[in-house]
N, C-alpha and C positions, 0 to 999 in steps of 0.2 A: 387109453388116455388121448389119442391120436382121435378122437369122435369130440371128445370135451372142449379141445379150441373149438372146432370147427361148429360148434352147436351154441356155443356161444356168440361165433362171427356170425351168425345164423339169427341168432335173436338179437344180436346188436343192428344187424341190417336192417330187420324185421321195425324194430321201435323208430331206425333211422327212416324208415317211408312213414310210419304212422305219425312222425311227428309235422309232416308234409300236410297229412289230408291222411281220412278215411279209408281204408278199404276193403276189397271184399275176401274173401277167403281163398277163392280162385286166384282174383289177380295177384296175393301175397305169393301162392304157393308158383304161379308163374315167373310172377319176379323173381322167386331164390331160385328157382330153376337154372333162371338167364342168368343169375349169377353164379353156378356151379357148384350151387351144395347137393347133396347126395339127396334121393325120393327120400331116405330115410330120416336125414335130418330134416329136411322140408315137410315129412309128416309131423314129425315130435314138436317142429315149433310153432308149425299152423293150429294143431290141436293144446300146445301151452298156450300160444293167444286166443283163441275159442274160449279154454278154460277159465283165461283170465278175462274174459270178456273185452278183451282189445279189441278184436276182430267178431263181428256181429253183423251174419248178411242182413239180418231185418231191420236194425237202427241203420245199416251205411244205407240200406236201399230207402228207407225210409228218409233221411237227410240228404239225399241224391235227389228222390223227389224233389222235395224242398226247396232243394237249389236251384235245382233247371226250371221246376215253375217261378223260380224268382227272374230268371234270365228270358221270361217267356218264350218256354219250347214248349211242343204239345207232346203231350202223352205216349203218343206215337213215338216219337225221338227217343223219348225218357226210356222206355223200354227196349228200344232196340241198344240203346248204349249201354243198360243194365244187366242185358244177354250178354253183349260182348265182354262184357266186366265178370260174367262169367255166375251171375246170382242166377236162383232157380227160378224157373218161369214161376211156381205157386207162390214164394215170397213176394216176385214184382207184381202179380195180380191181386195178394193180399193188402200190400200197401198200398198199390195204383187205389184200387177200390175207395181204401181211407183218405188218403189223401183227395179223390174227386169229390168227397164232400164240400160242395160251397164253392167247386172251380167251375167258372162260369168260360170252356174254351170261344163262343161265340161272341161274347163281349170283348176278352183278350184278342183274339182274329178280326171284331170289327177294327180296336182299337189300334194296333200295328198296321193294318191294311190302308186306314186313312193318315197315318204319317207316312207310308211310305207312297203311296200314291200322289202324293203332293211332289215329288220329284218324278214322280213319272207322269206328269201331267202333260209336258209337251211332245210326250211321244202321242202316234194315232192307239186310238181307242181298244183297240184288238192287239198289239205291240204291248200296251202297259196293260191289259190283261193277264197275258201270257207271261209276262213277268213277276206279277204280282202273283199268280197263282204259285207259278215255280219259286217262287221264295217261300211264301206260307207254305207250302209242303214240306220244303226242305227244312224248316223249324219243327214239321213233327205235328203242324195241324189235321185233321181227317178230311180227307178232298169234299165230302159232305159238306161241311162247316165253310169250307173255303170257296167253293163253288157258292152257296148262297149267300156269303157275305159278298163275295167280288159281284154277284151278278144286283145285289140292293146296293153297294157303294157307286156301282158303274152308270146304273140310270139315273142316280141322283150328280154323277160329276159329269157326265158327258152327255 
């Protein structure tokens, strides 16, 4: 009987994060972790939400896309936070895949590149470079994409 509260507190947690946001199976079973239910209750309620399709790495990675190509990150980024989240490499490159249908990251990187270069306008030429560069990377663009759009924005602004 002493299992049945505590599996309960367990799936009560569980619905209390999903009602937050999405997520992945890993980060669920981390969280109960961090909250100190037992490996065995943390198996029986991860694999209750799986069963019940609460919990789905391929819909959360697949809506995780979504969202961060809405916040324009690149791809790059998207995946390294979807490791950390703990989903399977094959899932993220299943959806990466879908999802890169129709996403066009060099028109997004010119687009970002030429708002942000308008504040870096009064710095010298090689300073708001190097800025520019370190910011689109750090958004998770491919230094490919970001190296030829800085280096076509630059001779046309300076």
């Amino acid at each position: 009987m002493k299992n049945k509260p505590e599996a309960e507190k367990a799936r009560e947690y569980a619905f209390l994060l999903l009602k937050y946001r999405q997520r992945s199976s890993e980060e669920m079973r981390g969280r109960l972790k961090n909250k100190g239910f037992s490996a065995v209750v943390i198996r029986n309620t991860v694999n209750f939400l799986e069963a019940k399709r609460f919990l789905d790495d391929r819909e959360f990675t697949r809506a995780w896309i979504d969202s961060r190509f809405k916040k324009s990150l690149g791809l790059r980024r998207i995946r390294q936070e979807l490791r950390l989240k703990g989903v399977d490499k094959e899932v993220i490159e299943k959806q990466a895949k879908r999802a890169c249908q129709g996403y066009a990251e060099s028109e997004i990187v010119r687009e970002i590149a030429e708002k942000r270069l308008e504040g870096l306008k009064r710095l010298e030429p090689a300073k708001a470079r190097e800025r520019l560069y370190s910011y689109l990377i750090r958004r998770g663009f491919s230094p490919e994409t970001v190296v030829d759009t800085i280096n076509t924005l630059c001779r046309q602004t300076f």
